[in-house]
C-alpha positions in Angstrom: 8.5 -22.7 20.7 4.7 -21.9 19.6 3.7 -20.6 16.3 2.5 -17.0 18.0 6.3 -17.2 19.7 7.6 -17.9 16.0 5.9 -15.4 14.4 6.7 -12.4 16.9 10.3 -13.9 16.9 10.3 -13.3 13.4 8.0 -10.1 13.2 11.5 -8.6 15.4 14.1 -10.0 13.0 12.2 -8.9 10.1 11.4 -5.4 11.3 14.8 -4.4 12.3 15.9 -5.7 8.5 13.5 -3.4 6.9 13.9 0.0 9.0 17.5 -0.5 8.8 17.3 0.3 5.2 15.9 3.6 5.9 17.7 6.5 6.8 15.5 8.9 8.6 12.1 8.2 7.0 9.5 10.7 7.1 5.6 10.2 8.2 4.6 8.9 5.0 7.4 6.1 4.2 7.2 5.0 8.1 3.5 4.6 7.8 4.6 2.8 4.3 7.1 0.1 5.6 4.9 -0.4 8.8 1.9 -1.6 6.6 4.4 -3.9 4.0 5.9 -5.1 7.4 2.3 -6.4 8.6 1.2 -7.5 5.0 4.0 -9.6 5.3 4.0 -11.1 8.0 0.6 -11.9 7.9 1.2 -13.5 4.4 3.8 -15.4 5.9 1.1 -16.8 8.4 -1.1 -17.5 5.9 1.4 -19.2 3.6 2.1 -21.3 7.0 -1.4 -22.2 7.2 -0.9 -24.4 4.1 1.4 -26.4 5.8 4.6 -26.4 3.5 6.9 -28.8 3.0 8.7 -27.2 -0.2 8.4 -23.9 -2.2 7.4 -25.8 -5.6 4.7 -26.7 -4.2 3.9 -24.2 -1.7 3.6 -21.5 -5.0 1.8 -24.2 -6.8 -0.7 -24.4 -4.4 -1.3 -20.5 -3.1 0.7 -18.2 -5.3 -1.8 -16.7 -7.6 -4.3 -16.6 -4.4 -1.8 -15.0 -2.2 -1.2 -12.1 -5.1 -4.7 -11.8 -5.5 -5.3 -11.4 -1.1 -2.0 -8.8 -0.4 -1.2 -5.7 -1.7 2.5 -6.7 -1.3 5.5 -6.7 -4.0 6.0 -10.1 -6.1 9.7 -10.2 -4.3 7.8 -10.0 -1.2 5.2 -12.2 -2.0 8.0 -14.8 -3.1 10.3 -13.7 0.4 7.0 -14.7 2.6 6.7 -17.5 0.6 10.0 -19.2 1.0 10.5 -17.5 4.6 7.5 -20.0 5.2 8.9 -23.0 3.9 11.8 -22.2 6.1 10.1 -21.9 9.4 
């Protein structure tokens, strides 16, 4: 499996998790969860780009840069993250 086949694979698990939680959102929450949904994912790719081996070091190494780059929740930060190490 390539990374692009990895990353849409998970861009499809990870976009049914987050408009599950929404019941009927209007314009302005859609438009809302679709931007934290691409934040994410592309923090997850940049997170990837470091190469990670464990999430110590991962968030020693790019933590404070990723919170500075993406306009993203800590929880979410910390989710893309570990979802990285994972991967």
């Amino acid at each position: 499996m390539t990374y692009y086949q990895v990353s849409t694979h998970m861009q499809s698990i990870v976009q049914l998790t987050v408009i599950g939680k929404v019941f009927n959102p209007n314009k302005g929450k859609l438009l809302s969860l679709n931007r934290d949904l691409h934040q994410y994912i592309e923090c997850v790719r940049w997170y990837l780009s470091f190469k990670p081996t464990s999430k110590k070091k991962l968030h020693k190494d790019a933590y404070h840069k990723a919170k500075q780059r993406f306009e993203l929740k800590i929880a979410l930060l910390q989710s893309a993250r570990d979802k990285a190490v994972e991967i």
